[in-house]
mmCIF file as Biopython writes it, N, C-alpha, C and O atoms, coordinates in Angstrom:
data_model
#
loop_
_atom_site.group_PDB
_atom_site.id
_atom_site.type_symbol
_atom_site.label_atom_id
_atom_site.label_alt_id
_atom_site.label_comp_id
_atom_site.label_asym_id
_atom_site.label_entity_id
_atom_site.label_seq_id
_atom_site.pdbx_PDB_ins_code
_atom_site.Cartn_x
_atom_site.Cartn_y
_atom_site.Cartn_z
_atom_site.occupancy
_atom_site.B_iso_or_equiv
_atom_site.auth_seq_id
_atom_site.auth_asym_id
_atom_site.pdbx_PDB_model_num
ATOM 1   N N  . UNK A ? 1  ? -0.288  6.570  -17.521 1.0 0.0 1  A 1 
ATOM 2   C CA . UNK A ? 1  ? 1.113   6.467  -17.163 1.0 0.0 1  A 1 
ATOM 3   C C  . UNK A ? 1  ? 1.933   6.004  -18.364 1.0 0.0 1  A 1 
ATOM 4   O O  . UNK A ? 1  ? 3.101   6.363  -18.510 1.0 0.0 1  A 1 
ATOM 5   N N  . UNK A ? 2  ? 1.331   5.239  -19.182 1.0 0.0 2  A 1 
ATOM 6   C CA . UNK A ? 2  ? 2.341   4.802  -20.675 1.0 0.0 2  A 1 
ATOM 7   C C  . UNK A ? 2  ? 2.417   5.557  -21.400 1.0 0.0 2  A 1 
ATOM 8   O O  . UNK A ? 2  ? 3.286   5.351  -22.247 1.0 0.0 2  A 1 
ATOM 9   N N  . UNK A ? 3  ? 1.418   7.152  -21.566 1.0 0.0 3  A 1 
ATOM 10  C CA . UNK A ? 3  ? 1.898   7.600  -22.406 1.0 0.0 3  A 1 
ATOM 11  C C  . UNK A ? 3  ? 2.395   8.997  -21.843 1.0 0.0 3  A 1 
ATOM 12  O O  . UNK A ? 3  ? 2.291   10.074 -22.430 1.0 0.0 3  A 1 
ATOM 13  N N  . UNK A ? 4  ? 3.159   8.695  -20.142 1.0 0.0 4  A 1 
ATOM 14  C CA . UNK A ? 4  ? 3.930   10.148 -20.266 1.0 0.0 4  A 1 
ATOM 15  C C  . UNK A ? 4  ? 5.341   10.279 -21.108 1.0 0.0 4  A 1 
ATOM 16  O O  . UNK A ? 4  ? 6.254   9.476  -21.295 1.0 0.0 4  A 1 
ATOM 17  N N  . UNK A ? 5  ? 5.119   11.676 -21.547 1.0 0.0 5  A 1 
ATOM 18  C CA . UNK A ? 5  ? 6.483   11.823 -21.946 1.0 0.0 5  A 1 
ATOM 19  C C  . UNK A ? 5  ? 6.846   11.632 -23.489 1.0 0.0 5  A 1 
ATOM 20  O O  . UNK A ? 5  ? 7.803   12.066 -24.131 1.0 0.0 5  A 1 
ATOM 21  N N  . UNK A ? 6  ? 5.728   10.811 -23.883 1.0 0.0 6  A 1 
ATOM 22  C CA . UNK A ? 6  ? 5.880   10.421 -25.265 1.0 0.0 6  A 1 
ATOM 23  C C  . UNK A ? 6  ? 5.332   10.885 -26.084 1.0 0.0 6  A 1 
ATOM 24  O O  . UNK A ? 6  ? 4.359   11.534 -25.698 1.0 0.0 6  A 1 
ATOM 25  N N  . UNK A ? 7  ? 5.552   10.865 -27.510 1.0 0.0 7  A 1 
ATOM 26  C CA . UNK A ? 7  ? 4.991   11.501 -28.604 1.0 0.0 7  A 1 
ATOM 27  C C  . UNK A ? 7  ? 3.561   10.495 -28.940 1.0 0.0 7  A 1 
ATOM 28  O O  . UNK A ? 7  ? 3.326   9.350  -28.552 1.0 0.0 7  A 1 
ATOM 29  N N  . UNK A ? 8  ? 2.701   11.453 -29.849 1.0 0.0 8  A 1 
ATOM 30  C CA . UNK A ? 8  ? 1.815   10.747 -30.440 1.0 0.0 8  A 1 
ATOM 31  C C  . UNK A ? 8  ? 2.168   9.319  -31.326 1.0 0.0 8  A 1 
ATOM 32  O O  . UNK A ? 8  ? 1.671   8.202  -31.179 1.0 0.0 8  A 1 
ATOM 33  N N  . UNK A ? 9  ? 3.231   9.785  -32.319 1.0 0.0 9  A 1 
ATOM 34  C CA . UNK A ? 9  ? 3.869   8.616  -33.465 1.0 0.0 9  A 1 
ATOM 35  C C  . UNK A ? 9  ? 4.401   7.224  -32.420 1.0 0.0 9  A 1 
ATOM 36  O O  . UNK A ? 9  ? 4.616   6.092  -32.854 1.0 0.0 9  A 1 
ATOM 37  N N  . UNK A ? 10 ? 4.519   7.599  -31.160 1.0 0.0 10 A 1 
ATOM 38  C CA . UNK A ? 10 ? 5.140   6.371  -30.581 1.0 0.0 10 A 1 
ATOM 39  C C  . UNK A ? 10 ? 4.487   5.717  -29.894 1.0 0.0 10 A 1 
ATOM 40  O O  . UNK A ? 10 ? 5.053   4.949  -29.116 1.0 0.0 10 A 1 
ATOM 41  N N  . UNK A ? 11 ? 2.940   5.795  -29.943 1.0 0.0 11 A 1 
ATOM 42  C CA . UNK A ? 11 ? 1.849   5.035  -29.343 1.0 0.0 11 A 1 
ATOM 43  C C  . UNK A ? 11 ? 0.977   4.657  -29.945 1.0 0.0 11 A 1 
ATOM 44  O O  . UNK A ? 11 ? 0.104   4.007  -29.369 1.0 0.0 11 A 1 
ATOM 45  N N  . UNK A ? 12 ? 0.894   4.910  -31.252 1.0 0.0 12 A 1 
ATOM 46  C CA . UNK A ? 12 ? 0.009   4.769  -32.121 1.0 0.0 12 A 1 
ATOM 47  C C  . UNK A ? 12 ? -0.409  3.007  -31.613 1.0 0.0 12 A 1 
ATOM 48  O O  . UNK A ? 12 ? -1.407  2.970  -30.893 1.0 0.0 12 A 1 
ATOM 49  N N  . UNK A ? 13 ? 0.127   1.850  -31.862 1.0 0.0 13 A 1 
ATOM 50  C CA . UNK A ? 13 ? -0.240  0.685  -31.459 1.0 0.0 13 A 1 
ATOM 51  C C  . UNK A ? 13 ? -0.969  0.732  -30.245 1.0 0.0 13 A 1 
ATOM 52  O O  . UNK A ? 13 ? -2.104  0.257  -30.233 1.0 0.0 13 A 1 
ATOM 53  N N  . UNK A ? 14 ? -0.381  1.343  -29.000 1.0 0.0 14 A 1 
ATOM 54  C CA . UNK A ? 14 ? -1.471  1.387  -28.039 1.0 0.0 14 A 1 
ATOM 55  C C  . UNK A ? 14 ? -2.510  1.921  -27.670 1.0 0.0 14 A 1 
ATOM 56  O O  . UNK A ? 14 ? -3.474  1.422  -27.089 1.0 0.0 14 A 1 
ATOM 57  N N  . UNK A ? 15 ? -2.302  3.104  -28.055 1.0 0.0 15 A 1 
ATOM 58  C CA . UNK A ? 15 ? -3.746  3.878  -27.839 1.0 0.0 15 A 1 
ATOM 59  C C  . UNK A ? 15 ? -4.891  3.359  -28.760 1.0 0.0 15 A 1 
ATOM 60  O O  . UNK A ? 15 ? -5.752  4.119  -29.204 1.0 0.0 15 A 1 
ATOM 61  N N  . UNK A ? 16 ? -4.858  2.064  -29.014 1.0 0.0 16 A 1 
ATOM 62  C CA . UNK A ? 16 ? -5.775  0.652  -30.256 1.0 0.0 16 A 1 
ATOM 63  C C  . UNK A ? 16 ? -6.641  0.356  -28.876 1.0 0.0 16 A 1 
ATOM 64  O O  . UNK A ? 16 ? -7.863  0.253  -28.772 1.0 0.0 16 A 1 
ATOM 65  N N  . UNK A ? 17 ? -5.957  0.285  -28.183 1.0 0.0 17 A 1 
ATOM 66  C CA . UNK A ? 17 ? -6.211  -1.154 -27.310 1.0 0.0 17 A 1 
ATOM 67  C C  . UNK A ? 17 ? -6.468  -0.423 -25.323 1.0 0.0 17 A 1 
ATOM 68  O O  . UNK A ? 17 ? -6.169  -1.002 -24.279 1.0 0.0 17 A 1 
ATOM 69  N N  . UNK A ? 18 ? -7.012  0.768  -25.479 1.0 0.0 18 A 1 
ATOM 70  C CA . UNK A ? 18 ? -7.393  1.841  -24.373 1.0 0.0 18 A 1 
ATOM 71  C C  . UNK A ? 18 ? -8.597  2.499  -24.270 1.0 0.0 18 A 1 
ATOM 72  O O  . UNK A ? 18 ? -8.742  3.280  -25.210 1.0 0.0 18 A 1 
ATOM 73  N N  . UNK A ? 19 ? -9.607  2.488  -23.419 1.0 0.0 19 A 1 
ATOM 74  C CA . UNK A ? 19 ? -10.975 2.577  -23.831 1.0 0.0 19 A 1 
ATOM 75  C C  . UNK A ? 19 ? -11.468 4.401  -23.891 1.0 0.0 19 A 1 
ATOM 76  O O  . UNK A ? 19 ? -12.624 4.822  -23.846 1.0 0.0 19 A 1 
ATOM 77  N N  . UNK A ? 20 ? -10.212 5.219  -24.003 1.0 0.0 20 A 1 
ATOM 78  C CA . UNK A ? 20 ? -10.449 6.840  -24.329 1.0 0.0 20 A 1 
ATOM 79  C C  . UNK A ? 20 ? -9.321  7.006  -24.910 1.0 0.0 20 A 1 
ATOM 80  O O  . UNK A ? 20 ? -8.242  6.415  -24.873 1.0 0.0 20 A 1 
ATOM 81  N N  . UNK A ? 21 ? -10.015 8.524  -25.835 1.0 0.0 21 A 1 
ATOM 82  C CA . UNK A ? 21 ? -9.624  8.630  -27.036 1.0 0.0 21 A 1 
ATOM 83  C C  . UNK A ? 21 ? -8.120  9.045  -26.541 1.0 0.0 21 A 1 
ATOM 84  O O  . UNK A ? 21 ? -7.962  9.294  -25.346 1.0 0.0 21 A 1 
ATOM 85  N N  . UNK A ? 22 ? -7.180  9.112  -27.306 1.0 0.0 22 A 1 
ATOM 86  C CA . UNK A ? 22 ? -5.583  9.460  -27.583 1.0 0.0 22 A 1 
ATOM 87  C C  . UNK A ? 22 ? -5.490  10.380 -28.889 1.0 0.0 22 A 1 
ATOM 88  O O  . UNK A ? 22 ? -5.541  9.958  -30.045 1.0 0.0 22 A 1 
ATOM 89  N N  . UNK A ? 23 ? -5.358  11.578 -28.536 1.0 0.0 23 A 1 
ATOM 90  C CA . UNK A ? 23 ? -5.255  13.034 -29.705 1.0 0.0 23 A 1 
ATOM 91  C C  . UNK A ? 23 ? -4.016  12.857 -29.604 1.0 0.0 23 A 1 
ATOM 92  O O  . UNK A ? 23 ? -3.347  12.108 -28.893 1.0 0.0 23 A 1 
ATOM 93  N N  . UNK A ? 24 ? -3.553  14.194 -30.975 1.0 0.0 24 A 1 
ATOM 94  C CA . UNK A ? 24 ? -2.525  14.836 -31.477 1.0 0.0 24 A 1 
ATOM 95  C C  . UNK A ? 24 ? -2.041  14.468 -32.280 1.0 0.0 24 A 1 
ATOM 96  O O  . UNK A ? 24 ? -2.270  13.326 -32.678 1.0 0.0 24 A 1 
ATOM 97  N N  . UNK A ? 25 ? -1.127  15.306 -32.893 1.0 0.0 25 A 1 
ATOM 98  C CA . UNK A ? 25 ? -0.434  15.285 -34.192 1.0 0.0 25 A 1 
ATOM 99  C C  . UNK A ? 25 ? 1.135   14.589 -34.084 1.0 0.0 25 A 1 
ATOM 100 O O  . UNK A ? 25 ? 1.937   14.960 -33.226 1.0 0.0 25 A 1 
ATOM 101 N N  . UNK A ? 26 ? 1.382   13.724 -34.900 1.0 0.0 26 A 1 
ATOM 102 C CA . UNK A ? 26 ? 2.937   12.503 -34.833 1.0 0.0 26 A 1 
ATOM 103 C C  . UNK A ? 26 ? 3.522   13.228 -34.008 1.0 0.0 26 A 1 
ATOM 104 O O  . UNK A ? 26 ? 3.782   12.673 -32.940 1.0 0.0 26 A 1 
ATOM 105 N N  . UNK A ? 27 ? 3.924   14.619 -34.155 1.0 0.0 27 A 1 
ATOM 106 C CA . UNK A ? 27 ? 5.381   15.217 -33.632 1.0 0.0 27 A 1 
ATOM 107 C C  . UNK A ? 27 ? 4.767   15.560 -32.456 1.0 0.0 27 A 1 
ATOM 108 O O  . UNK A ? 27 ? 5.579   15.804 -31.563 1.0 0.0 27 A 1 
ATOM 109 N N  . UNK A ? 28 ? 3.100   15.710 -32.006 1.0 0.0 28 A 1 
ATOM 110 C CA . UNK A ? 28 ? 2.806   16.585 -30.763 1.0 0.0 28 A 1 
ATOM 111 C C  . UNK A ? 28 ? 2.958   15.489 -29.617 1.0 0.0 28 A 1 
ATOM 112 O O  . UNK A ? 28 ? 2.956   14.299 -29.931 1.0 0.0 28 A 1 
ATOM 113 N N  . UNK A ? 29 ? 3.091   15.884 -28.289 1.0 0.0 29 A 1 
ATOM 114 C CA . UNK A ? 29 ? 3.165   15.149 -26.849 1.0 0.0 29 A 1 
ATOM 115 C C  . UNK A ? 29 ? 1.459   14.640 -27.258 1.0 0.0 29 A 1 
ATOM 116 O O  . UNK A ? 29 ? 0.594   15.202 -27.931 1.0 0.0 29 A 1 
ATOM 117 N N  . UNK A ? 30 ? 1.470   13.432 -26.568 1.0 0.0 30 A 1 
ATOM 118 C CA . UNK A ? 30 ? 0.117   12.503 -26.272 1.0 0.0 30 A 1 
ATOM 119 C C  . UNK A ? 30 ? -0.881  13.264 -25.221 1.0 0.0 30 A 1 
ATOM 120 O O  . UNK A ? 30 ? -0.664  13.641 -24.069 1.0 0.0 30 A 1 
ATOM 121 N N  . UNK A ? 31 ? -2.083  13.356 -26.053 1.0 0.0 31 A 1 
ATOM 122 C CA . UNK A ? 31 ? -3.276  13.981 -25.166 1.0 0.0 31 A 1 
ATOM 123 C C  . UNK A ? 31 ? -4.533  13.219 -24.988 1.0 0.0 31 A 1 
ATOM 124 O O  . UNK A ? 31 ? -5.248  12.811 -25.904 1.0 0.0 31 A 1 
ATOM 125 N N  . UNK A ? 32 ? -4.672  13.113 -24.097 1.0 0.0 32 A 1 
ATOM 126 C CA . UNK A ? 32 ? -6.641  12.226 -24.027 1.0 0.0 32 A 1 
ATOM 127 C C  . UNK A ? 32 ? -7.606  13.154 -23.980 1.0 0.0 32 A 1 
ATOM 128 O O  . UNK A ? 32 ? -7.332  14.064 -23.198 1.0 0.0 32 A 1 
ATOM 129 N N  . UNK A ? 33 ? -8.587  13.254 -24.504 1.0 0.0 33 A 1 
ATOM 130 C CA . UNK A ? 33 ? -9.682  13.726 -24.661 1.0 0.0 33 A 1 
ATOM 131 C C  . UNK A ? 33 ? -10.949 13.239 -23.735 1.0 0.0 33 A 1 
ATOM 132 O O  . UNK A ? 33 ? -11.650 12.248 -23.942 1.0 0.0 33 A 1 
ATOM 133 N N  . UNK A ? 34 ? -11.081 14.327 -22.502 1.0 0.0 34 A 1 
ATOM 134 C CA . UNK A ? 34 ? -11.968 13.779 -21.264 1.0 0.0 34 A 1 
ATOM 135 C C  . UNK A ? 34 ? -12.551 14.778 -21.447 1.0 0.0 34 A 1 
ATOM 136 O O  . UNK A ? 34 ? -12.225 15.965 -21.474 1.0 0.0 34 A 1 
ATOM 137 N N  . UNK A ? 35 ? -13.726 14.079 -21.616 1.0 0.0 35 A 1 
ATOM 138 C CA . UNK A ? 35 ? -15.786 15.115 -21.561 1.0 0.0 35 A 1 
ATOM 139 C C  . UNK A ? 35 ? -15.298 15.975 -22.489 1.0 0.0 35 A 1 
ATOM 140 O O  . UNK A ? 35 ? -15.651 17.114 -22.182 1.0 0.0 35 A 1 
ATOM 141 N N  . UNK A ? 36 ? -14.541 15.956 -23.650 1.0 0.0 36 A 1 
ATOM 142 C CA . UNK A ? 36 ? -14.666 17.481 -24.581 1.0 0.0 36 A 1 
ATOM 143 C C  . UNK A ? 36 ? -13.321 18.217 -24.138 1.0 0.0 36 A 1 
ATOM 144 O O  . UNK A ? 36 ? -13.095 19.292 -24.694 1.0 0.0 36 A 1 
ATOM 145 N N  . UNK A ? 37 ? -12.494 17.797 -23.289 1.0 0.0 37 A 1 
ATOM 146 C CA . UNK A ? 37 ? -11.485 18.504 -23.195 1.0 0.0 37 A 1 
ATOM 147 C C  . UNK A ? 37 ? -9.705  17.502 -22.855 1.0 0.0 37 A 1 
ATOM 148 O O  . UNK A ? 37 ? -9.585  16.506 -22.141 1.0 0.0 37 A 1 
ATOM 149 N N  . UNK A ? 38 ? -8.548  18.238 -23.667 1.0 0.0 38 A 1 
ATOM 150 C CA . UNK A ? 38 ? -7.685  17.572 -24.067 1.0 0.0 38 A 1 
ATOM 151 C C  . UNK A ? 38 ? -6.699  17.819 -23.155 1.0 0.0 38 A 1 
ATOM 152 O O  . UNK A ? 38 ? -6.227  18.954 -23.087 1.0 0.0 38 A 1 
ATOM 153 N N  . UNK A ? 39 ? -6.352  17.039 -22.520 1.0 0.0 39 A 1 
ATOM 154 C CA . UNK A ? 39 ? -5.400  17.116 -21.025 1.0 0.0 39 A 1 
ATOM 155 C C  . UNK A ? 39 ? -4.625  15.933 -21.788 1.0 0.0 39 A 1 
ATOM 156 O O  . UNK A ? 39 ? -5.005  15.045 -22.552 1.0 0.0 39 A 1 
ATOM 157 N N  . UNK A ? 40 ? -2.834  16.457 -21.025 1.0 0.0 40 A 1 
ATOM 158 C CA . UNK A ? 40 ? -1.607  15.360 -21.191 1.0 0.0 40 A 1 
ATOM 159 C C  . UNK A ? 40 ? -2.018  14.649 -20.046 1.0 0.0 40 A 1 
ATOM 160 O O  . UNK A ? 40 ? -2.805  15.074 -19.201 1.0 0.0 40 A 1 
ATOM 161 N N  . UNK A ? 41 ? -1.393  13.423 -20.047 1.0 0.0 41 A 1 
ATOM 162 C CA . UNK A ? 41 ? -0.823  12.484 -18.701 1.0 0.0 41 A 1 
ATOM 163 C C  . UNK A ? 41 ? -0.677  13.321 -17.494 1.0 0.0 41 A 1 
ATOM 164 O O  . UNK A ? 41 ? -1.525  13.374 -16.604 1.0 0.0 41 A 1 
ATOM 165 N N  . UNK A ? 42 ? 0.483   14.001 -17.503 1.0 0.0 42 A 1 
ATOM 166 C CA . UNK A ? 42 ? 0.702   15.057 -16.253 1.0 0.0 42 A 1 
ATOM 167 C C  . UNK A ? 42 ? -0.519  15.798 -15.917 1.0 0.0 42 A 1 
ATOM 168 O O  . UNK A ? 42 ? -0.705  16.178 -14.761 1.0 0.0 42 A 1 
ATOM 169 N N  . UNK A ? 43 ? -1.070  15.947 -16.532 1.0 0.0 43 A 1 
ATOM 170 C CA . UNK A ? 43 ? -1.949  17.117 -15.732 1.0 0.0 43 A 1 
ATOM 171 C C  . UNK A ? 43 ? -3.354  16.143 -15.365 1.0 0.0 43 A 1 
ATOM 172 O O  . UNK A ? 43 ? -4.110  16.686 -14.559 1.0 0.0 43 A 1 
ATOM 173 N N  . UNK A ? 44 ? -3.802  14.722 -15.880 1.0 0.0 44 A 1 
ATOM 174 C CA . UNK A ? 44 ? -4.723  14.010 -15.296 1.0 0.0 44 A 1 
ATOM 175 C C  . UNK A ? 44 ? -3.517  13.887 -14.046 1.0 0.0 44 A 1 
ATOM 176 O O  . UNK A ? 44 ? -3.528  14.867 -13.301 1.0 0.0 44 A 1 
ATOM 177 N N  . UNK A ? 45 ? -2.614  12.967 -13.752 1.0 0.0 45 A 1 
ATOM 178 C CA . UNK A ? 45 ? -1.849  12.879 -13.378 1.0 0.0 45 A 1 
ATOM 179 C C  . UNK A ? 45 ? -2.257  13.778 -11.685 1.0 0.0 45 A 1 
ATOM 180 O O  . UNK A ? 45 ? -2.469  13.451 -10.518 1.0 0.0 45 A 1 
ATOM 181 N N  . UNK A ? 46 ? -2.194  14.839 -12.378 1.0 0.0 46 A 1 
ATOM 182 C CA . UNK A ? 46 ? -1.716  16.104 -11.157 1.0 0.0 46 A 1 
ATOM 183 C C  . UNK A ? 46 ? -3.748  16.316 -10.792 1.0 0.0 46 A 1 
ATOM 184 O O  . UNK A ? 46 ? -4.164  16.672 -9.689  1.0 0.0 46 A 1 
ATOM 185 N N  . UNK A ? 47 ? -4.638  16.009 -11.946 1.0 0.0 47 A 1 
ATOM 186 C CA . UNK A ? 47 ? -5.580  16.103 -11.201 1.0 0.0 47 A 1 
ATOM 187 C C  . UNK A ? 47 ? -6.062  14.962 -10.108 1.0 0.0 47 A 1 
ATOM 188 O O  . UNK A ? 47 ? -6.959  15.179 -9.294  1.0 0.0 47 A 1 
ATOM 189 N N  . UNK A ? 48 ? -5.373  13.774 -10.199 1.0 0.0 48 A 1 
ATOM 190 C CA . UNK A ? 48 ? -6.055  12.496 -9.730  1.0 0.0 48 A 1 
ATOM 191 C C  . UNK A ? 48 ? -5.320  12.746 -8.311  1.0 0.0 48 A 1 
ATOM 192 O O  . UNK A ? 48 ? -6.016  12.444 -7.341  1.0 0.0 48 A 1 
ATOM 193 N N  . UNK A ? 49 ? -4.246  13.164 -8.076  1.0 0.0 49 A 1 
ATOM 194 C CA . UNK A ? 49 ? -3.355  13.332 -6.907  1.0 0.0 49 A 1 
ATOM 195 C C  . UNK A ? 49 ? -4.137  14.389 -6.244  1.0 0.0 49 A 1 
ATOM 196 O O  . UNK A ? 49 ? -4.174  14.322 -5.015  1.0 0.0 49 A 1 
ATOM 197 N N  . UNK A ? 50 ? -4.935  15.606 -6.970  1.0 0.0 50 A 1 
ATOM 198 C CA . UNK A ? 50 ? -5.693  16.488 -5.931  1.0 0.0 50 A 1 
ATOM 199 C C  . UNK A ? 50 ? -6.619  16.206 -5.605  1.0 0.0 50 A 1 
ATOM 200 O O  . UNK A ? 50 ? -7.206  16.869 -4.750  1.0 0.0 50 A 1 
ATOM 201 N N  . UNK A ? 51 ? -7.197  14.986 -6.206  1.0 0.0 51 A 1 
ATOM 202 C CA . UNK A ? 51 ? -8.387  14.121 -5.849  1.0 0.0 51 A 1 
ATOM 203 C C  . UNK A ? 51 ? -8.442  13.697 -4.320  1.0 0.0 51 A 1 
ATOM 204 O O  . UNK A ? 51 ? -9.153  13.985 -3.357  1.0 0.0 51 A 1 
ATOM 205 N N  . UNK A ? 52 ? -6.963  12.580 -4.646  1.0 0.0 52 A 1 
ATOM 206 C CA . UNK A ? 52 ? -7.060  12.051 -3.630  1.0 0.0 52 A 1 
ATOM 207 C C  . UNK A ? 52 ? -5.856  13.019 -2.254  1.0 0.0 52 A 1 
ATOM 208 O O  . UNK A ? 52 ? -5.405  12.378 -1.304  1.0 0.0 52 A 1 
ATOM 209 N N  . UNK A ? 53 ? -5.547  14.497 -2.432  1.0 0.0 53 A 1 
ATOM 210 C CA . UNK A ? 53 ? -5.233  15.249 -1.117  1.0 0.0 53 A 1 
ATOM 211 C C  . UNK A ? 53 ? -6.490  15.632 -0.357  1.0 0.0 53 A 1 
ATOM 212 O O  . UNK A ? 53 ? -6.603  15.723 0.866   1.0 0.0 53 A 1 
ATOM 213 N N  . UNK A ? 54 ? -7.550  15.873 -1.422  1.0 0.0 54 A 1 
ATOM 214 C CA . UNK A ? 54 ? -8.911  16.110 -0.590  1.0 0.0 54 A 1 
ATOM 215 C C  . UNK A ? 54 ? -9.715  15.189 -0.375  1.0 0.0 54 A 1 
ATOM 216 O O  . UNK A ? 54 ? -10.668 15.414 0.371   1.0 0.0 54 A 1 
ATOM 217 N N  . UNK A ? 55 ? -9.558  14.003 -0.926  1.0 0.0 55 A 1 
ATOM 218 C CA . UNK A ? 55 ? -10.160 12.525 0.097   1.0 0.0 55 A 1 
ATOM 219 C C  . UNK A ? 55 ? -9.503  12.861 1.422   1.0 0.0 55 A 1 
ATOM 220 O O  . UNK A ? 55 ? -10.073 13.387 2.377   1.0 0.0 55 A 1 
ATOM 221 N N  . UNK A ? 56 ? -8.354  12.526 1.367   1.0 0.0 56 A 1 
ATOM 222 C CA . UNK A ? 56 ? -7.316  12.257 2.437   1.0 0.0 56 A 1 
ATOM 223 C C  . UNK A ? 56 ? -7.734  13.699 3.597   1.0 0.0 56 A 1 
ATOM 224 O O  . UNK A ? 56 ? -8.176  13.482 4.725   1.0 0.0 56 A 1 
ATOM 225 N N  . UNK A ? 57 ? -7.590  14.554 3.273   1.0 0.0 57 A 1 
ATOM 226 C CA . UNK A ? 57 ? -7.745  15.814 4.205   1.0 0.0 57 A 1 
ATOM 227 C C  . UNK A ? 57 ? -9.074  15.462 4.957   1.0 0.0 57 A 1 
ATOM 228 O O  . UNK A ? 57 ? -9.105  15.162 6.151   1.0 0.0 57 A 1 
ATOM 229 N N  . UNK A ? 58 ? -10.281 15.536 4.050   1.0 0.0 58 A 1 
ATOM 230 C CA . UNK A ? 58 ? -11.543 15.349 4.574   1.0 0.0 58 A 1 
ATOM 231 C C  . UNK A ? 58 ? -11.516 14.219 5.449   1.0 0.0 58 A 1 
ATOM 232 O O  . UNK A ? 58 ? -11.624 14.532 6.635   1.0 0.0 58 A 1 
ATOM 233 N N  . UNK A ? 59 ? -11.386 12.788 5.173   1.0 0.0 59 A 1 
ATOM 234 C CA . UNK A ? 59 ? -11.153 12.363 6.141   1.0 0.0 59 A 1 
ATOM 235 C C  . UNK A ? 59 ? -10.558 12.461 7.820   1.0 0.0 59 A 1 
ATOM 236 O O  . UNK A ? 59 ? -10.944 12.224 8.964   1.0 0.0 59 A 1 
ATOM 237 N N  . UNK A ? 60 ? -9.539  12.903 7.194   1.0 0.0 60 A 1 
ATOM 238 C CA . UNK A ? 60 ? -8.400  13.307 8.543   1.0 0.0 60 A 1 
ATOM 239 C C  . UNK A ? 60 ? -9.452  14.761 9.465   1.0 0.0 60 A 1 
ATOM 240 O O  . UNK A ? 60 ? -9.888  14.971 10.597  1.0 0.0 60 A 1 
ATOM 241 N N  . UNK A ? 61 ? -9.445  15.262 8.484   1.0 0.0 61 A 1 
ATOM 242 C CA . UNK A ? 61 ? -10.206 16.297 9.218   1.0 0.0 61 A 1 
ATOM 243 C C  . UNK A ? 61 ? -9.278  17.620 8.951   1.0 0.0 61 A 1 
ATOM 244 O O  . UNK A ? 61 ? -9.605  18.709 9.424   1.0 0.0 61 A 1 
#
């Protein structure tokens, strides 16, 4: 969530102190690097929310 929206050059201090990696180039949007592959904020984001529509469904039924 801290690094939606933002550039690489403007996190550099935090992505120190976060236990996965933080890619890209100064001018590029902020990317993490999960199992080998480089997803923004939004799109973990949008995967963690389909996570939990299919907790939620399965449950419910």
């Amino acid at each position: 969530k801290r690094f939606m929206g933002r550039r690489h050059n403007e996190v550099q201090s935090e992505e120190k102190i976060v236990p996965y990696d933080v890619v890209g180039g100064d001018s590029d949007y902020v990317k993490v690097n999960v199992n080998g592959k480089e997803h923004t904020p939004p799109e973990i984001s949008a995967l963690v929310l389909r996570k939990l529509k299919d907790a939620a469904e399965s449950f419910l039924g």
